[in-house]
OpenMM code with the backbone's topology and positions (N, CA, C; nanometers):
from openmm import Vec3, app, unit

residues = "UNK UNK UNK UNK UNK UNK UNK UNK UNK UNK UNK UNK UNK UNK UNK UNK UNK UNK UNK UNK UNK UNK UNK UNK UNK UNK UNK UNK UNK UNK UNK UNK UNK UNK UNK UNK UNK UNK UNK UNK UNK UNK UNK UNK UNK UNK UNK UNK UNK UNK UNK UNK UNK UNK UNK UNK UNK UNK UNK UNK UNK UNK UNK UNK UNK UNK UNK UNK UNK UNK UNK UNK UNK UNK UNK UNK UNK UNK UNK UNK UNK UNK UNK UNK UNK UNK UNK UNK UNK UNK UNK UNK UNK UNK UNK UNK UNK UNK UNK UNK UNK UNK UNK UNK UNK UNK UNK UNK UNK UNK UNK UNK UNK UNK UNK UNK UNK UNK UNK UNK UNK UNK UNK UNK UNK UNK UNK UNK UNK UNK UNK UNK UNK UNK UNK UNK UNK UNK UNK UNK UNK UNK UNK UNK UNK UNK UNK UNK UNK UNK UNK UNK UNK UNK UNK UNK UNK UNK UNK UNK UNK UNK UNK UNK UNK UNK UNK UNK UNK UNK UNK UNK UNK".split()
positions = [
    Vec3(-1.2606, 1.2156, 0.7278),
    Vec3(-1.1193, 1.2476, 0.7162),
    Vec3(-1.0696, 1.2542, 0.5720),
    Vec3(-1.1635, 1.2310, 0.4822),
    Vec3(-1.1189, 1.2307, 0.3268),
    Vec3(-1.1991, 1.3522, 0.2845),
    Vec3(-1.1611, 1.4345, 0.1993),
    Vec3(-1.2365, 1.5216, 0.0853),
    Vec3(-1.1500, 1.4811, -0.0716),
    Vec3(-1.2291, 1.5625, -0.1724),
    Vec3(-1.1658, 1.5554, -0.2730),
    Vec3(-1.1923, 1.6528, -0.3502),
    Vec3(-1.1085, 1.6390, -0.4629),
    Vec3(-1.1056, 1.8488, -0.5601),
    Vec3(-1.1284, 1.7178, -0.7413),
    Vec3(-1.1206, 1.7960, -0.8151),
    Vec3(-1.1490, 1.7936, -0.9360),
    Vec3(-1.0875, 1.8554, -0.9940),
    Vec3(-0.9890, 1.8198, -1.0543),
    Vec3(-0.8428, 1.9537, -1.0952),
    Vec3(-0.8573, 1.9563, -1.2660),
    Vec3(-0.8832, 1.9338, -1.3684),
    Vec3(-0.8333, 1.9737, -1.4732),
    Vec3(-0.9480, 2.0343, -1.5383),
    Vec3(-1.0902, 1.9834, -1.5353),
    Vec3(-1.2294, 2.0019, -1.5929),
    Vec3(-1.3264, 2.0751, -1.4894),
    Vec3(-1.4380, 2.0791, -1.5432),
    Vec3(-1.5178, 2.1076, -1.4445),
    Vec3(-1.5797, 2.0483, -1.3513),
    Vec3(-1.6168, 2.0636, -1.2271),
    Vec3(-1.6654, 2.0032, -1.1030),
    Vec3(-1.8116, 1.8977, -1.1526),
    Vec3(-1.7988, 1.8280, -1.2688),
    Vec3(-1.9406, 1.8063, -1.3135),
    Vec3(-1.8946, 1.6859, -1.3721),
    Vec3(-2.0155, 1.5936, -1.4101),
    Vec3(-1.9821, 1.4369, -1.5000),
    Vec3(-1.9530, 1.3609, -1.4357),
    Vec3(-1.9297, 1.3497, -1.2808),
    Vec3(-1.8877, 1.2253, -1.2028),
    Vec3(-1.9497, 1.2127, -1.0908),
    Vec3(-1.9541, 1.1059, -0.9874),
    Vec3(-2.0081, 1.0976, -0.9002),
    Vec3(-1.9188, 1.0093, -0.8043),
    Vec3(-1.8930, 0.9833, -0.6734),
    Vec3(-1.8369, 0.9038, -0.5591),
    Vec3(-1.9255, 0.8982, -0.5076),
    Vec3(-1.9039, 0.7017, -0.4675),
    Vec3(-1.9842, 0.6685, -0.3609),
    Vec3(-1.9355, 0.5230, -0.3066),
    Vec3(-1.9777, 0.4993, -0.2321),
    Vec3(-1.9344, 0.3327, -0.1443),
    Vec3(-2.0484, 0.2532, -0.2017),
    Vec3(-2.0499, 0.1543, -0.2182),
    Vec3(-2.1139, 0.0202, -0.2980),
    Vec3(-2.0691, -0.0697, -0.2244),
    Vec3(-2.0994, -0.1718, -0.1734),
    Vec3(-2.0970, -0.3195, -0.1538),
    Vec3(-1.9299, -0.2973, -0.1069),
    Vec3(-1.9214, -0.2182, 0.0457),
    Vec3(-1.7670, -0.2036, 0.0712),
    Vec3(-1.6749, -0.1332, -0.0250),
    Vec3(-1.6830, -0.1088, -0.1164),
    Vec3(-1.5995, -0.0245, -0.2070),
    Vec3(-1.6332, 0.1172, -0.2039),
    Vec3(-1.5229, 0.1803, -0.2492),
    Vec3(-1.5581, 0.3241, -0.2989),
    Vec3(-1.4801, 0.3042, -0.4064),
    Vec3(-1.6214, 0.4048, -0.5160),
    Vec3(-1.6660, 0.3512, -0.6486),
    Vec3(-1.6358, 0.5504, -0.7391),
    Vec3(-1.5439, 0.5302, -0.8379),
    Vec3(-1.5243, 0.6092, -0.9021),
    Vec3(-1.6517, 0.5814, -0.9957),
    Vec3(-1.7546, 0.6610, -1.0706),
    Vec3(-1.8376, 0.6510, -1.1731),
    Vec3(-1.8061, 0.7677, -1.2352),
    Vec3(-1.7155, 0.8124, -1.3461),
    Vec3(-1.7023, 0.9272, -1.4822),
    Vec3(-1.8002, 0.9247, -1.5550),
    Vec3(-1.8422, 1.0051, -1.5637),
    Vec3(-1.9694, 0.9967, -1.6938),
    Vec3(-1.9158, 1.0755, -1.8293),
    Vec3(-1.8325, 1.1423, -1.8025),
    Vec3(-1.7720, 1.2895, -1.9234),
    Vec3(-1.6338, 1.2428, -1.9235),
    Vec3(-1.5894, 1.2964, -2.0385),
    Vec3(-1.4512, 1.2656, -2.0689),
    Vec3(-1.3570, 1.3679, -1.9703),
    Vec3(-1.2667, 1.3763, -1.9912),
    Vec3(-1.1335, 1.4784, -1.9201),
    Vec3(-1.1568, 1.4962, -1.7813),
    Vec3(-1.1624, 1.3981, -1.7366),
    Vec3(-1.1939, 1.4391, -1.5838),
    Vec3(-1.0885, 1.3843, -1.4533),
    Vec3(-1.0511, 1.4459, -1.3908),
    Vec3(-0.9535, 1.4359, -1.2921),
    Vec3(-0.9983, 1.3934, -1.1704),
    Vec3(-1.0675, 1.3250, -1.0860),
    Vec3(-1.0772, 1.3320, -0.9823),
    Vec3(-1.0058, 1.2547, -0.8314),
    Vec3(-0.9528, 1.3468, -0.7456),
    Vec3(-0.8563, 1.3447, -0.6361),
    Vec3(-0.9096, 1.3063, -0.5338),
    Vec3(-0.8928, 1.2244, -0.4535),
    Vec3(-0.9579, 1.1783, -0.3394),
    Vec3(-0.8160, 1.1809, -0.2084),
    Vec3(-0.8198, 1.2513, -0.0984),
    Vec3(-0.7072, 1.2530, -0.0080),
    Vec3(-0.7744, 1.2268, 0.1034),
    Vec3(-0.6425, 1.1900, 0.1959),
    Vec3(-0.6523, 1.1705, 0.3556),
    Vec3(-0.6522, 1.2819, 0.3666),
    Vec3(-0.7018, 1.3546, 0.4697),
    Vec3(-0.6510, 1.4940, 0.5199),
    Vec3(-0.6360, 1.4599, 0.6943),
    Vec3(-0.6127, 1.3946, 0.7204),
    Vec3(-0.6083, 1.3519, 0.8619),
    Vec3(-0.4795, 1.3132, 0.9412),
    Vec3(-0.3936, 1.3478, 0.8310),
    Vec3(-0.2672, 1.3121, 0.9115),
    Vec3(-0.1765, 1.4121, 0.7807),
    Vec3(-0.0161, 1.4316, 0.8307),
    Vec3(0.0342, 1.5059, 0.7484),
    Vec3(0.1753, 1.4096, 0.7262),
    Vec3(0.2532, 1.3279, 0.6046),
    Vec3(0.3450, 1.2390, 0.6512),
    Vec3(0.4545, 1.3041, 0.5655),
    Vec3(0.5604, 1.3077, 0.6218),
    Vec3(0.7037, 1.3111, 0.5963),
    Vec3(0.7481, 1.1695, 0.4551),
    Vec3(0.7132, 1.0724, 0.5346),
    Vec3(0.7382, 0.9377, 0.4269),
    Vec3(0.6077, 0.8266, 0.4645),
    Vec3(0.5881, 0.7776, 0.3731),
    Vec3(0.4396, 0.6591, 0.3525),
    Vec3(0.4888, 0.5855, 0.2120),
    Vec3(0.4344, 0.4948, 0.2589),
    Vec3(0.3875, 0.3688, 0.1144),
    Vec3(0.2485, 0.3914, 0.1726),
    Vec3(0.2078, 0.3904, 0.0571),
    Vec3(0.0466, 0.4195, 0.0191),
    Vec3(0.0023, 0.2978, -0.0890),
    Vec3(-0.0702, 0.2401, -0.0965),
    Vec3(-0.1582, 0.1152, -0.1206),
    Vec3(-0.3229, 0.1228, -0.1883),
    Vec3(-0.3213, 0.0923, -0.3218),
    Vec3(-0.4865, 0.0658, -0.3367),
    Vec3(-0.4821, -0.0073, -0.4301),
    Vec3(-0.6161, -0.0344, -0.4344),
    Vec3(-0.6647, -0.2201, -0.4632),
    Vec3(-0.7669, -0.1341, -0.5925),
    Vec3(-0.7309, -0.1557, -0.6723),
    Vec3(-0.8560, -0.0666, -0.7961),
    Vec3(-0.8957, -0.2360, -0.8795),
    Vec3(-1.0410, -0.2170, -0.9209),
    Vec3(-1.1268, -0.2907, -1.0253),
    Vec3(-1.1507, -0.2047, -1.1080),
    Vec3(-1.1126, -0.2528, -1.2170),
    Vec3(-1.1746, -0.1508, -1.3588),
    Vec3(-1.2648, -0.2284, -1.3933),
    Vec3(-1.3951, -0.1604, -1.3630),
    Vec3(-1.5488, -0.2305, -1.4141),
    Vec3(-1.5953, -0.1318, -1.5354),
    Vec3(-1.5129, -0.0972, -1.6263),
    Vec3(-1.5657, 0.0042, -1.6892),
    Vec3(-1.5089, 0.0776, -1.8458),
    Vec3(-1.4944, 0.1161, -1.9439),
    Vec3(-1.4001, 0.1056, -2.0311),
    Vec3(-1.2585, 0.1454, -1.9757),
    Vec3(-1.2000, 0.0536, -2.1427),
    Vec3(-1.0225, 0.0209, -2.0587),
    Vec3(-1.0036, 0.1595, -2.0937),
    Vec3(-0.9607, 0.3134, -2.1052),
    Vec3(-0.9266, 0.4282, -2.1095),
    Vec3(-0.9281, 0.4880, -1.9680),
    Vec3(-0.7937, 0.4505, -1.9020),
    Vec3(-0.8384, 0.5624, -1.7640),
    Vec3(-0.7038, 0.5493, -1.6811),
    Vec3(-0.6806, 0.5924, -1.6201),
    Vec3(-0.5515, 0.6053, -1.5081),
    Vec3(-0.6262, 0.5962, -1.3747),
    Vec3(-0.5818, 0.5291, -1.2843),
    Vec3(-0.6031, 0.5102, -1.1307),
    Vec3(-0.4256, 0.5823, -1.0977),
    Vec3(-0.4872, 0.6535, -0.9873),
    Vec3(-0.2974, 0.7198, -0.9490),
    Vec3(-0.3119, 0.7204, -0.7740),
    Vec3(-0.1655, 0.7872, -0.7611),
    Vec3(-0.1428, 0.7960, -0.6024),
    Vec3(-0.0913, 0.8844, -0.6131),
    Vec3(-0.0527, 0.9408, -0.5330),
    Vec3(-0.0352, 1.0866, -0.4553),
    Vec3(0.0000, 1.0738, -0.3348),
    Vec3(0.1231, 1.1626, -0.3262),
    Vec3(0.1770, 1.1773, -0.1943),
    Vec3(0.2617, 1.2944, -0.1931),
    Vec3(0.2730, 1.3500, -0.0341),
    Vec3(0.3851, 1.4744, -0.0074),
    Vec3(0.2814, 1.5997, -0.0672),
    Vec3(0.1230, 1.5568, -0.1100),
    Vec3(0.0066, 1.6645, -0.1342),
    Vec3(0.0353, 1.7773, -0.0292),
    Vec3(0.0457, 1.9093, -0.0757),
    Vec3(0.0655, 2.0164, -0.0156),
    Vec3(-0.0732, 2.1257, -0.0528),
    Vec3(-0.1572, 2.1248, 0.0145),
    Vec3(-0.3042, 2.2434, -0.0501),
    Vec3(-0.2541, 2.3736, -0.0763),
    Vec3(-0.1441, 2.4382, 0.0560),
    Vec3(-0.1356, 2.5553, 0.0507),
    Vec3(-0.0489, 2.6125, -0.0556),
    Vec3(0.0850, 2.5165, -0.1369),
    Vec3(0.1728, 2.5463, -0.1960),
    Vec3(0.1114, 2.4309, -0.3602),
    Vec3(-0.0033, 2.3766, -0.3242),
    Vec3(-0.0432, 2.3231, -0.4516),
    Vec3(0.0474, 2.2483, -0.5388),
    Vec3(0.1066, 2.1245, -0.4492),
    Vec3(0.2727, 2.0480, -0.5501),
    Vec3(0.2201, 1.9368, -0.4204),
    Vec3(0.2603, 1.8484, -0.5076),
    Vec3(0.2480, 1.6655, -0.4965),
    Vec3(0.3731, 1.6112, -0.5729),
    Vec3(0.3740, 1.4549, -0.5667),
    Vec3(0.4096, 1.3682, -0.6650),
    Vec3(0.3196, 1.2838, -0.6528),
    Vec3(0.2890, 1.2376, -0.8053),
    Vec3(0.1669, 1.2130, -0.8448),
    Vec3(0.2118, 1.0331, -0.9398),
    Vec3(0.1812, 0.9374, -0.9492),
    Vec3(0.2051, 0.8330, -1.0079),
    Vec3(0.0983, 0.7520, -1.0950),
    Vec3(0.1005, 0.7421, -1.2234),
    Vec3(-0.0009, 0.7282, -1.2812),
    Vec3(0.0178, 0.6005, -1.3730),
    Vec3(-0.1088, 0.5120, -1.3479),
    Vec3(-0.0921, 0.3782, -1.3968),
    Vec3(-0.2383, 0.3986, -1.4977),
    Vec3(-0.2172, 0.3677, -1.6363),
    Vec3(-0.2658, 0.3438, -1.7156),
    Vec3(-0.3351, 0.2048, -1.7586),
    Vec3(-0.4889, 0.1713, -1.7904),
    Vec3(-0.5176, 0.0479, -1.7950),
    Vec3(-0.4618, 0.0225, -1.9034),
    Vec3(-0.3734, 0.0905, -2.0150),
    Vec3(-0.3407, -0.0191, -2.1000),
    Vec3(-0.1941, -0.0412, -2.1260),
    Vec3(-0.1543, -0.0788, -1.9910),
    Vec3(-0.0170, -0.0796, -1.9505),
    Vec3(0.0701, 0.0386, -1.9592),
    Vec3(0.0498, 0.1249, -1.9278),
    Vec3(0.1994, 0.2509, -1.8713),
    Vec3(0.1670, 0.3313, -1.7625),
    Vec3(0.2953, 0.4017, -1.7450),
    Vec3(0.2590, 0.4667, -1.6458),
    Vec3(0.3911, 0.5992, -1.6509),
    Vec3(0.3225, 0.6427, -1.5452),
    Vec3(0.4092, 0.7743, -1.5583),
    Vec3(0.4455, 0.8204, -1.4443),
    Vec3(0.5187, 0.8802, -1.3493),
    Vec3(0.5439, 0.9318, -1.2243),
    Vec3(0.6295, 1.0927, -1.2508),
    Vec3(0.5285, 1.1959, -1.1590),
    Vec3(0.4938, 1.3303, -1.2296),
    Vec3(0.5530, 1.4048, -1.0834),
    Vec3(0.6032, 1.5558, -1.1115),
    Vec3(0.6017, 1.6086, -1.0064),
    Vec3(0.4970, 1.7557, -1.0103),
    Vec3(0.4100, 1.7455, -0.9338),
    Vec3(0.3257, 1.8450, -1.0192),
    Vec3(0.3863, 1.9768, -0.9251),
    Vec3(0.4221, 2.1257, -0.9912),
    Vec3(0.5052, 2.1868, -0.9185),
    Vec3(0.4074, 2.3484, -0.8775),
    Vec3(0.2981, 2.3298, -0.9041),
    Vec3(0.1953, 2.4220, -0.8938),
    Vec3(0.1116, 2.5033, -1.0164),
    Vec3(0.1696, 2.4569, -1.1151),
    Vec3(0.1720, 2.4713, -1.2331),
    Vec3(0.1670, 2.3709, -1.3225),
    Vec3(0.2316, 2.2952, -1.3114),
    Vec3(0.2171, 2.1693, -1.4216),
    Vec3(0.2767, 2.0562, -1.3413),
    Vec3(0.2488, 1.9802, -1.5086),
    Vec3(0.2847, 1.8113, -1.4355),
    Vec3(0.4192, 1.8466, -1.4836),
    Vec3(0.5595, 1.7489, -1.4157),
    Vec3(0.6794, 1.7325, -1.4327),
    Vec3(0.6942, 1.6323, -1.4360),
    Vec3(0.7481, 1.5417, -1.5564),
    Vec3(0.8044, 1.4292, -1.5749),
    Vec3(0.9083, 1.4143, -1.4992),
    Vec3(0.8919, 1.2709, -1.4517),
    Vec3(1.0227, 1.2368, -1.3615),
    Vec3(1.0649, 1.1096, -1.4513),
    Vec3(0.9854, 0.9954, -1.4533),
    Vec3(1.0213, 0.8984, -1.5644),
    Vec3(0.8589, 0.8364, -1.5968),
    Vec3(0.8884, 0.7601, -1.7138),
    Vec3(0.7937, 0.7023, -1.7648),
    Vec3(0.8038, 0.5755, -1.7980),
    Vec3(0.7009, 0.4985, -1.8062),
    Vec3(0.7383, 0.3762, -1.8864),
    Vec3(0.6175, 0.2981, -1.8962),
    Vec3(0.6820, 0.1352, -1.9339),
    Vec3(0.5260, 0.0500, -1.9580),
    Vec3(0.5498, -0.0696, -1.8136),
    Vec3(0.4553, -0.1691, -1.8341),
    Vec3(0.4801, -0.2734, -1.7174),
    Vec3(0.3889, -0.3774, -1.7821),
    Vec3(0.4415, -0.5050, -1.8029),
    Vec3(0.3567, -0.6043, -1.8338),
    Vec3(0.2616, -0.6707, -1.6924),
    Vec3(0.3244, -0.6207, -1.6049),
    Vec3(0.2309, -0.6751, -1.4798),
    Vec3(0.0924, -0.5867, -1.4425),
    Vec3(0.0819, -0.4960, -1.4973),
    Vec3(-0.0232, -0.4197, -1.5120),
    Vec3(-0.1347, -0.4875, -1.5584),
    Vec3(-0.2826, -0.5560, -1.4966),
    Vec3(-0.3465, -0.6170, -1.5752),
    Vec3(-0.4861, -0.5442, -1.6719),
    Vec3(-0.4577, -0.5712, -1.8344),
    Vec3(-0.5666, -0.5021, -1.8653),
    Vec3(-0.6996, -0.5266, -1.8804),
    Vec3(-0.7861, -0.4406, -1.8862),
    Vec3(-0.9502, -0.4635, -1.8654),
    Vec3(-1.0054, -0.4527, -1.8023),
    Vec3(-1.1176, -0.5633, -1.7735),
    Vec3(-1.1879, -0.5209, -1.6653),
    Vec3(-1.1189, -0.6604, -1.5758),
    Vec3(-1.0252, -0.5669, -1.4576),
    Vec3(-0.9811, -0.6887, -1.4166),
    Vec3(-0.9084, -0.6075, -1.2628),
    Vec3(-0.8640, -0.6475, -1.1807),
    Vec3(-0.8000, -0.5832, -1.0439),
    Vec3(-0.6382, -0.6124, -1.0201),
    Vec3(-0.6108, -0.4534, -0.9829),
    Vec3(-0.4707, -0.4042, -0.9798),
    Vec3(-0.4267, -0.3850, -0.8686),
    Vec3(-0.3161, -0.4084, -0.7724),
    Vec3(-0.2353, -0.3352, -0.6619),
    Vec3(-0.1506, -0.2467, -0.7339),
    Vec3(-0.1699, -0.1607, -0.6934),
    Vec3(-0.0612, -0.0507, -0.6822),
    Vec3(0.0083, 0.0031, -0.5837),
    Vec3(0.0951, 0.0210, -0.5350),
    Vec3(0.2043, 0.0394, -0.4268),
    Vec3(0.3230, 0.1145, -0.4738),
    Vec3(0.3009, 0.2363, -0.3515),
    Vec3(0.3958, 0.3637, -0.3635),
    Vec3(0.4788, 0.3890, -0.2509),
    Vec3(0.5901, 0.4291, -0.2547),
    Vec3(0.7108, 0.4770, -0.1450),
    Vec3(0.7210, 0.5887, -0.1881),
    Vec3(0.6729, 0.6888, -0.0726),
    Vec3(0.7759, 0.8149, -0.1203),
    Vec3(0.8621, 0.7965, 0.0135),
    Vec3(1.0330, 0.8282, 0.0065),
    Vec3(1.1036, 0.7692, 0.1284),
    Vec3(1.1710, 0.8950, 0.0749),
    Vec3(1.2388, 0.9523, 0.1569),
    Vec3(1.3166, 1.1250, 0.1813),
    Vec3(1.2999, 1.0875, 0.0194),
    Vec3(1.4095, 1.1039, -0.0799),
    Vec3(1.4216, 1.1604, -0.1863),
    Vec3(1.3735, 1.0514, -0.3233),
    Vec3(1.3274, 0.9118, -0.2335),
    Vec3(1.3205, 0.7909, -0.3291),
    Vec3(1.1686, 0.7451, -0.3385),
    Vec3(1.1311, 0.7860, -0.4745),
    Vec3(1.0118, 0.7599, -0.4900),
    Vec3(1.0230, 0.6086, -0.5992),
    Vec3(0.8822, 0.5556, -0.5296),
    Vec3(0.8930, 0.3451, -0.5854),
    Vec3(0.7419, 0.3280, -0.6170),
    Vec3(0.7546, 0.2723, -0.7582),
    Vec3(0.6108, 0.2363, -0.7869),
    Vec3(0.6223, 0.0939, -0.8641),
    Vec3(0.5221, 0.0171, -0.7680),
    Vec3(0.4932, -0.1224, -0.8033),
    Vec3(0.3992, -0.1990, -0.8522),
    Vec3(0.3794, -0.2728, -0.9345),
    Vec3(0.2258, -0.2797, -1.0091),
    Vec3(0.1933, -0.4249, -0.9501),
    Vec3(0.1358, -0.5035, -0.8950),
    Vec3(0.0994, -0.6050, -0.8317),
    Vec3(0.1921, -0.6531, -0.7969),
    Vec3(0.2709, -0.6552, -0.6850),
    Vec3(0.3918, -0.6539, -0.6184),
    Vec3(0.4831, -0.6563, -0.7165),
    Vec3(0.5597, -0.6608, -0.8425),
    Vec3(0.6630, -0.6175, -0.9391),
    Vec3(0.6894, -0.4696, -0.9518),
    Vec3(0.7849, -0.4315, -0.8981),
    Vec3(0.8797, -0.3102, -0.8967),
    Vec3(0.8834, -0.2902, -1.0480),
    Vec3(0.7957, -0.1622, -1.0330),
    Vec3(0.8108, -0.0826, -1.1858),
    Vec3(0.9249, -0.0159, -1.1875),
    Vec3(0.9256, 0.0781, -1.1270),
    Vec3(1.0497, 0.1786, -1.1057),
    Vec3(1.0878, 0.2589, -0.9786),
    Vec3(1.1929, 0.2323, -0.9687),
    Vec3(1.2814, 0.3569, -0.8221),
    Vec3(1.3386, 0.4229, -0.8503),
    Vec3(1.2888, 0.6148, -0.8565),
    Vec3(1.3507, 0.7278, -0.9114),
    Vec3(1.4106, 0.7985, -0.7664),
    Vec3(1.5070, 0.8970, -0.8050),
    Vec3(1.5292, 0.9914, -0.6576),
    Vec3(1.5031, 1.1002, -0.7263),
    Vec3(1.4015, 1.1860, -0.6647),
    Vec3(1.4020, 1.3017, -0.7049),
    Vec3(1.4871, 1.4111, -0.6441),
    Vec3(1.5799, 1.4929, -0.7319),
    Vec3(1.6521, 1.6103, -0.6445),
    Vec3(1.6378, 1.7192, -0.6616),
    Vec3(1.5440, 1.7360, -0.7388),
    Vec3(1.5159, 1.8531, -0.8455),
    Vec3(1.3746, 1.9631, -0.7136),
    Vec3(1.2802, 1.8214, -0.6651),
    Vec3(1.1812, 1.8847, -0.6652),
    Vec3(1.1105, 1.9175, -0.5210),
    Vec3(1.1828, 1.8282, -0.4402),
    Vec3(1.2118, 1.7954, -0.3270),
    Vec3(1.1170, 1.8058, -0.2348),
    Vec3(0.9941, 1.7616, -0.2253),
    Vec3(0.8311, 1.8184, -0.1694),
    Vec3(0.8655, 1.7267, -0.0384),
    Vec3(0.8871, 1.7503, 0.0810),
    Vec3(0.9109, 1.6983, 0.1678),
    Vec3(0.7759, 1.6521, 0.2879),
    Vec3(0.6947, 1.7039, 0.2696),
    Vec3(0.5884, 1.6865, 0.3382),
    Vec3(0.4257, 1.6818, 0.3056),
    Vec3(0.3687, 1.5981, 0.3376),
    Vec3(0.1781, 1.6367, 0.2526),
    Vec3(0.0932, 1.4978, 0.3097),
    Vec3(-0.0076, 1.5293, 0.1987),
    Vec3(-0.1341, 1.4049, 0.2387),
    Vec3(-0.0722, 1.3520, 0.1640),
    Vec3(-0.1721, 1.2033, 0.1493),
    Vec3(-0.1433, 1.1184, 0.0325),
    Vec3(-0.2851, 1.0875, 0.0194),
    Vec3(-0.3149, 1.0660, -0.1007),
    Vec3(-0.4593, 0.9979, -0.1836),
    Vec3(-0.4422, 0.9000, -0.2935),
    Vec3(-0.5526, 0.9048, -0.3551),
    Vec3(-0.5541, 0.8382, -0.4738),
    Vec3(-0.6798, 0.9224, -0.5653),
    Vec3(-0.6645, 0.8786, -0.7516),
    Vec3(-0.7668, 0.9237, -0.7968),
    Vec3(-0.7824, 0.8729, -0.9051),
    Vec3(-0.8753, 0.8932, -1.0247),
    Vec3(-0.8927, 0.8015, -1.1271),
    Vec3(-0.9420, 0.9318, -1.2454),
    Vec3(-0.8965, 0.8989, -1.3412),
    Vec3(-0.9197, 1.0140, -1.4420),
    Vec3(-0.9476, 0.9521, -1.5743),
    Vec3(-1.0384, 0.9904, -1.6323),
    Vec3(-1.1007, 1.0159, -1.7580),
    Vec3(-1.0469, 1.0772, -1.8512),
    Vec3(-1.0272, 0.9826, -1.9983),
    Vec3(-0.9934, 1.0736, -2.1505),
    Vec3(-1.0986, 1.0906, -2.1911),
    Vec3(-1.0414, 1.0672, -2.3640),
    Vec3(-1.1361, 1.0722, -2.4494),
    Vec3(-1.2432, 0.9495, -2.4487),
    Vec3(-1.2661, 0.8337, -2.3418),
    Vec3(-1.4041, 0.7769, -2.3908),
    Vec3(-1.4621, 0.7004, -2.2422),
    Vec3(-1.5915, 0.7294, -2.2222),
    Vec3(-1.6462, 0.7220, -2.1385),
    Vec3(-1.7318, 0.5983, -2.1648),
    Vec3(-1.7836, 0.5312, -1.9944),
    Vec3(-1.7784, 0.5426, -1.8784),
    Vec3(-1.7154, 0.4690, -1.8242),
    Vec3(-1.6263, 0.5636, -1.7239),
    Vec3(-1.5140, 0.4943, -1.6122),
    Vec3(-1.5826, 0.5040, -1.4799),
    Vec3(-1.5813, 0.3845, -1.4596),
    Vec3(-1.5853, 0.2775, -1.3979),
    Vec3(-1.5325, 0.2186, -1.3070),
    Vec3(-1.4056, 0.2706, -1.1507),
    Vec3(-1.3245, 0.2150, -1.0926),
    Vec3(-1.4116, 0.1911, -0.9979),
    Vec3(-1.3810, 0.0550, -0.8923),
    Vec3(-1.3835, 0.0307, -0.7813),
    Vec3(-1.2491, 0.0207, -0.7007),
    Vec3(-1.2183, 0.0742, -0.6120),
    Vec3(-1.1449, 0.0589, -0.4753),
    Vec3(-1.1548, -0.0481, -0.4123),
    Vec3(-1.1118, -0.1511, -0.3543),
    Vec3(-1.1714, -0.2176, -0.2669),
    Vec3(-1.0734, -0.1733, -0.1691),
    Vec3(-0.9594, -0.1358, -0.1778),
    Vec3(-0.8743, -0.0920, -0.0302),
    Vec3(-0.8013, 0.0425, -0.0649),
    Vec3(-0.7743, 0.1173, 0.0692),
    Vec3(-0.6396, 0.2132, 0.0195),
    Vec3(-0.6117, 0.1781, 0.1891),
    Vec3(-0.4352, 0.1851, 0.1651),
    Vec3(-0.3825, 0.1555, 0.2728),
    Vec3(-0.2504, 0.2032, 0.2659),
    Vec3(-0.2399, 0.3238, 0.3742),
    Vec3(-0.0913, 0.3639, 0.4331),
    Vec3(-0.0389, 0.3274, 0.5154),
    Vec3(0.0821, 0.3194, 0.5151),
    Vec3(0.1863, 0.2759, 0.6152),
    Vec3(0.2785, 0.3543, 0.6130),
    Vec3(0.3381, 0.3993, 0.7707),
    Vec3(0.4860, 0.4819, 0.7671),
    Vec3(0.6062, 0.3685, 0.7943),
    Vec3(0.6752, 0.3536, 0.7296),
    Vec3(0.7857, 0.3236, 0.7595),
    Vec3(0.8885, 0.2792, 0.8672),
] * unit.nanometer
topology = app.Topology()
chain = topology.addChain("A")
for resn in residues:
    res = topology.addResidue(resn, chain)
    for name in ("N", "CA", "C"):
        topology.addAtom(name, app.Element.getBySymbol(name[0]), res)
């Protein structure tokens, strides 16, 4: 019920796999995007949930995704940085769209394990970094009302990333 795409680089330098109950991001190359979705259900509104270990250098974003649309290619996308920030994006088929940004001291850095927790609710999107409320935006601009939700982990400039999963978990409302 899951597939996944590779959006900014080429389909190459990384590998997925399950380990010891986890599913295990391994980057080997820099710039790399990779998307992992439900495709098994289609939700209106979800909090979406994952449990990431960074076993691997601190350079990388673990994100969530929700209201994923394949055919019209637009999400909102939430991106937590291991060295504390984050960003929450509307990607509109074309690019990323800033919605807001910021930092979070509850974010832990290194090699160390994160909750992350997302609401997309009709127009109110909520991102929380180990249960502490980062931020609650309403988007009116962009208004993606329906999609999958996933998660994914992306690569800069320095390699090897390194995430483990130990959970992803949706809930409707």
């Amino acid at each position: 019920n899951y597939s996944y795409f590779e959006f900014h680089g080429e389909d190459t330098g990384y590998d997925t796999y399950t380990e010891n109950d986890k599913f295990v991001f391994d980057i080997q190359e820099t710039n790399r995007w990779v998307y992992i979705t439900y495709d098994a259900y289609t939700y209106t509104d979800a909090i979406i949930e994952v449990v990431a270990s960074n076993r691997g250098k601190n350079n990388n974003n673990v994100s969530l995704i929700c209201r994923y649309d394949a055919d019209k290619d637009t999400w909102y996308e939430f991106n937590i940085a291991n060295n504390g920030l984050y960003w929450i994006y509307a990607f509109d088929g074309k690019d990323y769209q800033p919605i807001y940004n910021g930092g979070s001291k509850a974010i832990k850095q290194g090699k160390d394990t994160n909750i992350y927790t997302v609401g997309c609710l009709g127009d109110t999107l909520s991102l929380y970094i180990n249960n502490v409320e980062a931020r609650t935006v309403r988007d009116t601009n962009y208004r993606f009302n329906e999609g999958q939700v996933g998660f994914s982990v992306s690569s800069f400039d320095v390699t090897p990333i390194l995430v483990e999963v130990d959970t992803f978990t949706i809930a409707e409302p």
